[in-house]
C-alpha positions, 0 to 999 in steps of 0.5 A: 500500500502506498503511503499517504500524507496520513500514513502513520509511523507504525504504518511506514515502518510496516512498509519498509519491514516487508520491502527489507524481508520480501525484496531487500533479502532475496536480493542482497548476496547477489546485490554483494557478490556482484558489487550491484545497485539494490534496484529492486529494493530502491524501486519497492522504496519508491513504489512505496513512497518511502523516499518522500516521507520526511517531507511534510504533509504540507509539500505532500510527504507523509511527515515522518520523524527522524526516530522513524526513519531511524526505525527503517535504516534499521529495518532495511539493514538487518537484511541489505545494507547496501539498501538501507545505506542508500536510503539513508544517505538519500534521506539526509539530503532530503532533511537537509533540504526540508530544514535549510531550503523549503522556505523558497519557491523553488524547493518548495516545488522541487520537494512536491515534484520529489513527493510525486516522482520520488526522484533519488538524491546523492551527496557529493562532498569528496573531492579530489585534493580535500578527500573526505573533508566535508567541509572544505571544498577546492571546486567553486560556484561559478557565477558571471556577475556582469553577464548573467547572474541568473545562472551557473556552472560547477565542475568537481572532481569527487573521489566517490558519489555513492549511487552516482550514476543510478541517482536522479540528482546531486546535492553538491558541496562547492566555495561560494565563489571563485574568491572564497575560502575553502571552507567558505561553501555552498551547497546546490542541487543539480538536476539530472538534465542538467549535469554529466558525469564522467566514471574515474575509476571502479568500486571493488571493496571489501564491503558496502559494494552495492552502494555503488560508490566509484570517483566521479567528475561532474561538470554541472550548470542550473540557475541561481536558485538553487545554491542554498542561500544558509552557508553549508556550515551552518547546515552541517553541524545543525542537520548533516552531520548529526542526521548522517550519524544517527541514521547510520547508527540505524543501519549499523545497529540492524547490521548487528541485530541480523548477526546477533539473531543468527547466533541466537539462532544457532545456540538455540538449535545447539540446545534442541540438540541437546535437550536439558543442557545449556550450551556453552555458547550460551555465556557468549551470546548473553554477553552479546545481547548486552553489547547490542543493548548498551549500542541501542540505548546510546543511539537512542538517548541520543536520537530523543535529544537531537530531535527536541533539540532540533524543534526548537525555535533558536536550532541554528543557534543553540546547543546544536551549534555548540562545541560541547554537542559536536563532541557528542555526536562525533563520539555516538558515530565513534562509538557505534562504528566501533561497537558494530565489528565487536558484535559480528566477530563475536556472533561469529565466534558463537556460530563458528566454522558454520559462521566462517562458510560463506554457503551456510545460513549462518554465515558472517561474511557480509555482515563482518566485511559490511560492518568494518566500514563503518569505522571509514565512512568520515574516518574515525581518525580524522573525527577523533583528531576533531574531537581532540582539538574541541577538548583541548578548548573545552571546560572539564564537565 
């Protein structure tokens, strides 16, 4: 059933558990063995009208929370992580955009027009020369002051565009102008019409290989209202970066949940096979459900606080501007991304050689190579070597 504008938590959530069972599963050894895009899941997405549900019902989306969306990442990453990734990462563009632009005409009508064609959105912030350095960009926004102001062209050369070539439009980082600084950035949408991208290199690793995510370089031009007027600073510390780390820490807790229900799984079959016994890897797998609660609890303690937070009236300038909450929120992605490969490489020292094969149904093979990238999406070093700096500024608790 489609969502609607009146579809409730409970209602979307249903939706995307089917979609991840039915379609997500069936599909998501191929989707890694052959490092493919999970279409047949993206389009169920869609089918659905998932891809529009945190727009508001005002702009004809169905209205949903973070914490839902959150819900979903999970849902969809117990079973294709791939899916849930691009899903997430699509739905942190589309935030973005719902908090930072939906007050122009423009938008307004680009976020309807993504309700009713539910058009796929990719980020584009690599960029050979700054890497994975989100914020600071080499490329800039070239606008012809004297000639034609109303329009502009834009050429990045990005190390990796996730689901690039399968994306309807770009959601691009680039320096205001040609003058400004690198970490003086804008942010604009490109329509798919509107750019080329020309494929650098392949995507052949070890895990997450259905996002699908080579180096691209993008030669783009649109109009001037769609550079976002809010500088991409004020966007990513308030939206981007917290959302990505929190829907992420979505995915990555269904990556674990899906390795901790086959160890629960194999530990229950070993005690049927011995009837009035507890098996002895029983111990490992209460140790192991700990581990998954501690991780829960965090990601949430920290999804209730950014949402309140985020509904406030002062956001943009309030604690979620502040050094003390970006400390906090690098350290739940730290935490998670580093949580998540101690929970698989311990189901599958319960599972053992059946955990080891790649054809057994207990098999850790892609959950372990999914759940190690978790520490390199936005480097843990290069977060840590942030958070060392605020300490060195920041007052003791």
């Amino acid at each position: 059933m489609p969502a609607s504008t009146s579809a409730s938590a409970s209602t979307l959530i249903a939706q995307a558990k089917s979609i991840a069972k039915e379609i997500a599963a069936t599909h998501a050894d191929a989707v890694d063995k052959d490092s493919r895009f999970p279409q047949e899941a993206i389009t169920a997405l869609k089918d659905a009208q998932l891809l529009s549900a945190y727009i508001p019902a005002s702009l004809g989306g169905a209205g949903a929370s973070l914490s839902t969306l959150v819900e979903i990442c999970e849902a969809l990453g117990q079973h294709c992580s791939a899916t849930a990734m691009v899903f997430a990462m699509h739905q942190i563009q589309v935030i973005t955009l719902v908090r930072h632009a939906s007050d122009h005409p423009w938008y307004q009508q680009y976020l309807r027009d993504l309700v009713t064609h539910q058009y796929l959105i990719a980020s584009v912030t690599s960029e050979v020369g700054v890497g994975g350095e989100m914020r600071r960009s080499s490329c800039h926004v070239q606008q012809d002051d004297k000639q034609n102001s109303t329009q502009f062209k834009l050429v990045k050369n990005a190390t990796t565009i996730s689901y690039g070539a399968q994306a309807d439009d770009l959601l691009v980082t680039a320096r205001r102008s040609e003058d400004a600084a690198n970490n003086d950035q804008s942010l604009i949408l490109v329509r798919k019409a509107d750019y080329s991208l020309e494929q650098k290199g392949e995507w052949d690793t070890m895990g997450m290989r259905g996002t699908c995510s080579p180096p691209f370089l993008l030669s783009a031009s649109g109009v001037a209202e769609q550079i976002i007027a809010t500088p991409f600073a004020d966007m990513s510390s308030v939206t981007v970066v917290p959302v990505s780390h929190l829907l992420w820490s979505g995915i990555w807790q269904g990556i674990a949940a899906a390795a901790v229900n086959k160890a629960r799984a194999f530990v229950r079959a070993q005690a049927r096979a011995n009837p009035g016994t507890t098996p002895p890897t029983a111990l490992r797998l209460a140790e192991l459900v700990c581990t998954l609660q501690t991780m829960r609890t965090s990601v949430q303690a920290c999804l209730i606080e950014y949402e309140q937070l985020a509904a406030a009236p002062d956001a943009a300038q309030g604690i979620l501007s502040s050094m003390p909450y970006a400390l906090k929120i690098n350290n739940l992605k730290v935490e998670t991304s580093q949580i998540l490969p101690q929970i698989v490489g311990k189901a599958l020292l319960i599972c053992g050689i059946l955990g080891y094969k790649n054809d057994s149904k207990f098999s850790m093979s892609r959950h372990l190579r999914d759940a190690h990238s978790a520490a390199l999406m936005v480097g843990n070093d290069r977060i840590l070597a942030t958070n060392a700096n605020l300490l060195l500024i920041l007052k003791d608790d």
